[in-house]
C-alpha positions in Angstrom: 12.0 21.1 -1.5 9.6 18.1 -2.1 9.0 16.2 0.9 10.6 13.0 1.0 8.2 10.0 0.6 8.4 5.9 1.8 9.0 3.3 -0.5 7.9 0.1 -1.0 9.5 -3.3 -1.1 9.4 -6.7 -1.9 11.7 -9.6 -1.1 11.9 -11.3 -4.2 13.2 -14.6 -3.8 16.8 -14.9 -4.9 17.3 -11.0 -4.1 16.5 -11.0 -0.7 20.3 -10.5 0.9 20.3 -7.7 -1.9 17.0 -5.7 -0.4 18.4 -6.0 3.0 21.0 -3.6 1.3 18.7 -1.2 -0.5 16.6 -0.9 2.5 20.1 0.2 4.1 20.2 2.6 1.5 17.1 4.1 1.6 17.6 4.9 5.5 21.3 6.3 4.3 19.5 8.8 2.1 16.7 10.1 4.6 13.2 8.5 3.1 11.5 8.6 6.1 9.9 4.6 5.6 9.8 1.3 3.7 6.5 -1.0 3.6 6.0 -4.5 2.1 3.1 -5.2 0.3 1.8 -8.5 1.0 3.8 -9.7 -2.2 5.9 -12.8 -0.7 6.5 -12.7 3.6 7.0 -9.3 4.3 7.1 -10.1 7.9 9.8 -11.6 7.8 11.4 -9.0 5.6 10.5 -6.4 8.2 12.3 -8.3 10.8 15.3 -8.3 8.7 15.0 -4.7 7.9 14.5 -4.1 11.5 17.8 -5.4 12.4 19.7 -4.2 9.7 18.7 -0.5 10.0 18.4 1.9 13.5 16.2 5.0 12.4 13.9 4.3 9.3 10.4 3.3 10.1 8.8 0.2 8.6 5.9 -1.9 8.6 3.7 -4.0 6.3 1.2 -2.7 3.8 -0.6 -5.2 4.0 -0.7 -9.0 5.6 -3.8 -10.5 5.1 -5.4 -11.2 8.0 -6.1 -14.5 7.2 -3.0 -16.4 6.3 -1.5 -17.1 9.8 -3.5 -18.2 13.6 -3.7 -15.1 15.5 -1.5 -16.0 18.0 1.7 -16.3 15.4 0.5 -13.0 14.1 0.9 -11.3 17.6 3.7 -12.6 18.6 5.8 -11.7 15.5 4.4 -8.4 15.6 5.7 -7.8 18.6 8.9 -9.3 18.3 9.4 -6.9 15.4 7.5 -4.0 17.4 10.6 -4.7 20.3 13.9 -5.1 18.2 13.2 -2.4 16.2 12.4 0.3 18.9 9.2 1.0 18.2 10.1 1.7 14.1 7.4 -1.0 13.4 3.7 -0.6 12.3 1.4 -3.6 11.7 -0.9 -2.9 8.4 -2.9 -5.5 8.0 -6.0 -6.0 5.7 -8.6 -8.4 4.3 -7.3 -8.4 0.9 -9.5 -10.5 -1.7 -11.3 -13.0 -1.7 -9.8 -14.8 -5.6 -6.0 -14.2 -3.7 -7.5 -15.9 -0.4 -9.5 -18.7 -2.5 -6.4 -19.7 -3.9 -4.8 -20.3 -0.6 -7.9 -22.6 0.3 -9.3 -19.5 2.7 -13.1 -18.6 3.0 -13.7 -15.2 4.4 -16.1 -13.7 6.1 -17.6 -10.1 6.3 -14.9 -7.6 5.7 -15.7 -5.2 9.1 -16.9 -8.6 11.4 -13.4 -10.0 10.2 -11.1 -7.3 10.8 -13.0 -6.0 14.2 -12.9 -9.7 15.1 -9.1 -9.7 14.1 -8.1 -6.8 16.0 -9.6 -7.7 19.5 -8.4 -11.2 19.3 -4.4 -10.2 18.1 -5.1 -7.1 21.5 -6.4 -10.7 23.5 -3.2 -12.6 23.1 -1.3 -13.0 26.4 2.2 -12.8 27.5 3.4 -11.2 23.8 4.8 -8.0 25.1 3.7 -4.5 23.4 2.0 -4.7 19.9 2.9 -2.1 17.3 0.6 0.1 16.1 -2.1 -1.7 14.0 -3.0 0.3 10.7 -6.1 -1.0 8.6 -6.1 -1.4 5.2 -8.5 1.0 3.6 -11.1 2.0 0.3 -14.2 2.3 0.9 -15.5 4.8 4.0 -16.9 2.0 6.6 -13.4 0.9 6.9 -11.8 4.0 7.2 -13.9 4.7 9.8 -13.2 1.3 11.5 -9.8 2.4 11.0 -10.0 5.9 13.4 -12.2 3.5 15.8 -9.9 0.2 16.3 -6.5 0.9 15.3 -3.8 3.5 14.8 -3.5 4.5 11.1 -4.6 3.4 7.5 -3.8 3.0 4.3 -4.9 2.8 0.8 -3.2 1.4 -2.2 -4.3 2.6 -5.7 -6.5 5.5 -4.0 -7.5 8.2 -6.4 -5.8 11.7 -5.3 -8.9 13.5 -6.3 -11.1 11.6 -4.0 -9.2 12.1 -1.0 -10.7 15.1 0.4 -14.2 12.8 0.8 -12.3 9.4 2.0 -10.5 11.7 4.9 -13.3 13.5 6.1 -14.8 10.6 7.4 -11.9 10.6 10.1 -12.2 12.9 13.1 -10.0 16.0 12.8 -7.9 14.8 15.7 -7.4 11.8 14.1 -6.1 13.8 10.5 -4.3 16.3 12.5 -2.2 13.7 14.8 1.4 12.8 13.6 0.7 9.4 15.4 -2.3 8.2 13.2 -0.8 6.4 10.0 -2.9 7.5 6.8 -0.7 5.9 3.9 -1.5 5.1 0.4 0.6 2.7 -1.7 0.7 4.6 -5.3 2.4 2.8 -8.1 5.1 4.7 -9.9 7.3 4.6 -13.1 9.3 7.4 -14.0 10.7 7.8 -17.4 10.8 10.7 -19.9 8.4 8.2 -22.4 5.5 9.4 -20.5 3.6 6.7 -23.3 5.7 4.0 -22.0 5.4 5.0 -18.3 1.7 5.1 -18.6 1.1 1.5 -19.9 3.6 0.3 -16.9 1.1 1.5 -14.7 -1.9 0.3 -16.3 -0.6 -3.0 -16.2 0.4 -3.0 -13.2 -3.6 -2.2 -12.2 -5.3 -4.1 -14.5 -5.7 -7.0 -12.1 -6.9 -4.9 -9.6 -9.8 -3.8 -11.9 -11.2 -7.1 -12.0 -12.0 -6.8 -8.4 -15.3 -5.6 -7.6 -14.4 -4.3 -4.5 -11.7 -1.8 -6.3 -14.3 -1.1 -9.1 -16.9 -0.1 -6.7 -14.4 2.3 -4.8 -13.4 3.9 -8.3 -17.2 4.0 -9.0 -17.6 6.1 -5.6 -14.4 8.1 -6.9 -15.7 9.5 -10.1 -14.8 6.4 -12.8 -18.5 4.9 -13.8 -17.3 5.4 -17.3 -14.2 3.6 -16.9 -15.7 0.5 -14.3 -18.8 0.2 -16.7 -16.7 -0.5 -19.5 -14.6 -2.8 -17.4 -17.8 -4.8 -16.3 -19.3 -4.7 -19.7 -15.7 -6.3 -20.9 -15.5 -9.1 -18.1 -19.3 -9.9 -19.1 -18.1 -10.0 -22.6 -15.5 -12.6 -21.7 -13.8 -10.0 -23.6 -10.7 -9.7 -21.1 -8.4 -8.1 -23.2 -10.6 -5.0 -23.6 -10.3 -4.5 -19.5 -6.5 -2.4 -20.4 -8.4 -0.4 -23.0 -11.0 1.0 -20.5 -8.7 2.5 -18.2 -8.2 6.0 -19.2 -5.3 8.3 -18.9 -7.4 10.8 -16.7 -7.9 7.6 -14.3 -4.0 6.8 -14.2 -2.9 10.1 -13.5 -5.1 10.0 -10.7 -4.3 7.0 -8.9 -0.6 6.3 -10.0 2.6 8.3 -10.6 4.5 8.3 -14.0 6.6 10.9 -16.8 9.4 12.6 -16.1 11.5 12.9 -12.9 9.4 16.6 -12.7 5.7 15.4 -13.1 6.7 12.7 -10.3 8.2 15.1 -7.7 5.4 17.1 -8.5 2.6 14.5 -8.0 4.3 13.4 -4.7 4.1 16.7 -3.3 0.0 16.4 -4.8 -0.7 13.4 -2.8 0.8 15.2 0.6 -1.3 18.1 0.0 -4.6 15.5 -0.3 -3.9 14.7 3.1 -2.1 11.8 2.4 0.6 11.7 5.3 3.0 9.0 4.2 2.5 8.5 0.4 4.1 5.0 -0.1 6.0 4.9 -3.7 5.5 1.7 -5.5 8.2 1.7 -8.0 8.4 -0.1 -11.6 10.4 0.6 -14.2 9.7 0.5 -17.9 12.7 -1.3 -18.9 13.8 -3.7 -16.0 13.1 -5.2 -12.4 12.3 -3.5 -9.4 15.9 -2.9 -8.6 16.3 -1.0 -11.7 12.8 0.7 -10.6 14.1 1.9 -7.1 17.6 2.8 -8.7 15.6 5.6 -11.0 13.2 6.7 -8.2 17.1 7.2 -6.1 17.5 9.2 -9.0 14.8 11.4 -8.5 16.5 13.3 -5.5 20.2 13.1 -6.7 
């Protein structure tokens, strides 16, 4: 039996009385956790959630640190932290920097930021208990920042392959203990056109390939090929080449697609990398994400 994996969700404006009602769902069939990516609030959605459902965990994967005063941060972490029972876990990250320059936000140093972050949301007074606070993580600095400051981590788009390296980093109490968080958001599209589920995916990551801090990670993973030919395309002004230079060999290692078979399969890969909560990301090649998560329901039926 292939052990169950957490999903992720977004609430997409429009749909959000809807994912209330598939987060319901996934609890009714046992997936031991739902994340929001910091796609729209997903505070707020984890509150919602929170109320809405008694056992499932939840949490956020990720909220930019930056986006709300400190102070608002803890105290809605901790309201979330109470009325769910301690279901909640606060994932948090620095995300990057074209997202945050968009908002009008200048960051600073990625590790001075989030140590920063961390001491000052522990500093805020009369709040009640904070959840545990997992770090967004790539590169090995942060994962060890990760083991030092908070109570989990988590990737998203981590290569399998390149897990053994990123964990060992961590003490082995820290791998070995249920209550340390090591996630990793993978995208996912299941479909029988493994052609058609492969170029999901790859759209679905191009726009993370034309951040250098992701391109430098897949570097350190193995990809100089692939990155080079990236770089050598966004130099180029060439941008519709950037698809083209992510292989199949690099897709299959840090996303899920095929048939319902090679997915199961692949989830049960990414536990055995040490990966304790592998976080399923689900698109679909024909339709929206509730078509996605309707298809990955499938899987297990």
């Amino acid at each position: 039996m292939t052990q169950l994996p957490a999903v992720s969700l977004a609430a997409v404006p429009g749909r959000r009385l809807k994912t209330i009602e598939v987060a319901q769902e996934i609890e009714r069939r046992g997936f031991p956790g739902i994340y929001g990516p910091s796609l729209g609030d997903s505070l707020s959605l984890c509150t919602a959630i929170a109320m809405a459902t008694s056992e499932v965990k939840l949490g956020t994967s990720i909220t930019p640190i930056y986006t709300r005063n400190v102070s608002d941060f803890a105290q809605t972490a901790a309201f979330v932290h109470e009325v769910s029972n301690g279901r909640f876990s606060f994932g948090v990250g620095v995300s990057h920097e074209p997202a945050m320059t968009r908002l009008g936000i200048t960051q600073g140093k990625p590790l001075a930021d989030m140590r920063q972050f961390v001491a000052d949301l522990k500093a805020v007074p009369r709040v009640g208990d904070l959840p545990p606070i997992v770090l967004a993580t790539l590169r090995n600095k942060m994962i060890a920042l990760a083991e030092e400051i908070g109570d989990g981590m988590v990737f998203a788009n981590g290569a399998r392959s390149h897990m053994g390296a990123s964990l060992s980093v961590l003490s082995e109490e820290a791998r070995s203990n249920d209550e340390f968080h090591i996630g990793n958001m993978i995208p996912t599209c299941i479909s029988e056109d493994r052609e058609a589920a492969m170029a999901v995916n790859r759209k679905t990551l191009t726009g993370y390939a034309f951040l250098p801090n992701y391109r430098n990670y897949w570097k350190e993973a193995g990809y100089e090929e692939e990155m080079q030919g990236v770089e050598d395309a966004i130099a180029a002004n060439d941008l519709d080449r950037v698809p083209e230079c992510l292989s199949e060999r690099w897709l299959a290692d840090t996303t899920l697609f095929g048939s319902p078979a090679e997915v199961r399969d692949g989830i049960e890969a990414w536990f055995d990398s040490g990966i304790k909560t592998p976080i399923i990301v689900p698109s679909a090649v024909s339709g929206g994400q509730m078509q996605a998560i309707q298809e990955f329901f499938d899987l297990w039926d």
